[in-house]
C-alpha positions as CSV (number, residue, x, y, z in Angstrom):
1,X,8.6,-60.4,37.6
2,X,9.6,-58.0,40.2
3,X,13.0,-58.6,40.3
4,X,13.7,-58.1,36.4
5,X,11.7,-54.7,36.7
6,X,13.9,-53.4,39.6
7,X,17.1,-54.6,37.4
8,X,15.3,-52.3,34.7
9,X,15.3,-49.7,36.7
10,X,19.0,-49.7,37.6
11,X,19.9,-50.1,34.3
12,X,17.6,-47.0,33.2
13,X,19.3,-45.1,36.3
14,X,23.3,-46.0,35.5
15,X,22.6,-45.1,31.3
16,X,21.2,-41.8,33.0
17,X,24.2,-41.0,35.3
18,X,26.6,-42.0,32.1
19,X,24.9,-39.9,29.6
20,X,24.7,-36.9,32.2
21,X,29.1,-37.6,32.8
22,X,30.1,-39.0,29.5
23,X,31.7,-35.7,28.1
24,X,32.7,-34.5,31.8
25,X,36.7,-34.5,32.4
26,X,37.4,-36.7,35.5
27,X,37.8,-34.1,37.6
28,X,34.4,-33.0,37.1
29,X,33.0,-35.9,37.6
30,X,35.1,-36.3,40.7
31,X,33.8,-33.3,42.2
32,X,30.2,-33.8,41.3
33,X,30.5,-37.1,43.6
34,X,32.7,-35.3,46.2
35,X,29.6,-33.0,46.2
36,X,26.7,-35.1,46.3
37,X,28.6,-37.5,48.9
38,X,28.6,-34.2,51.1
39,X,24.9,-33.8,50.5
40,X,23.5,-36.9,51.4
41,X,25.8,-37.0,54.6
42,X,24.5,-33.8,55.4
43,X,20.5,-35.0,54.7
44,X,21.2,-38.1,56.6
45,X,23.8,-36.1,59.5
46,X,26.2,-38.8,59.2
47,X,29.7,-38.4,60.7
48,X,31.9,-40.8,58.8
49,X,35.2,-41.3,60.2
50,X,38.8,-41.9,58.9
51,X,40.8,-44.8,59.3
52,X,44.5,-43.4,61.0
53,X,46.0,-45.8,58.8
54,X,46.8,-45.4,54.7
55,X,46.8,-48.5,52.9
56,X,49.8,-50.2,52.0
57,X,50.8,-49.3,48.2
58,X,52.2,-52.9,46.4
């Protein structure tokens, strides 16, 4: 079925990204996001904007 070898694939693709971050501290792993977040904004020239307004903390 289709659908069970797409979920395959997802699950072949998050054990990839885990073993690739797994002995990373977080702020390695946060920057390795922070940079690939730039990169596909860049590739696909999207402007994202801000909300003005922070969440409220509870």
């Amino acid at each position: 079925m289709k659908t069970e070898k797409s979920l395959e694939e997802v699950r072949e693709w998050k054990q990839n990204i885990y073993e690739s971050d797994k002995d990373k501290a977080p702020e390695q792993v946060l920057d390795k996001i922070k940079h690939e977040t730039e990169y596909i904004k860049k590739e696909l020239n999207l402007q994202l904007c801000r909300s003005r307004k922070k969440p409220a903390r509870t």
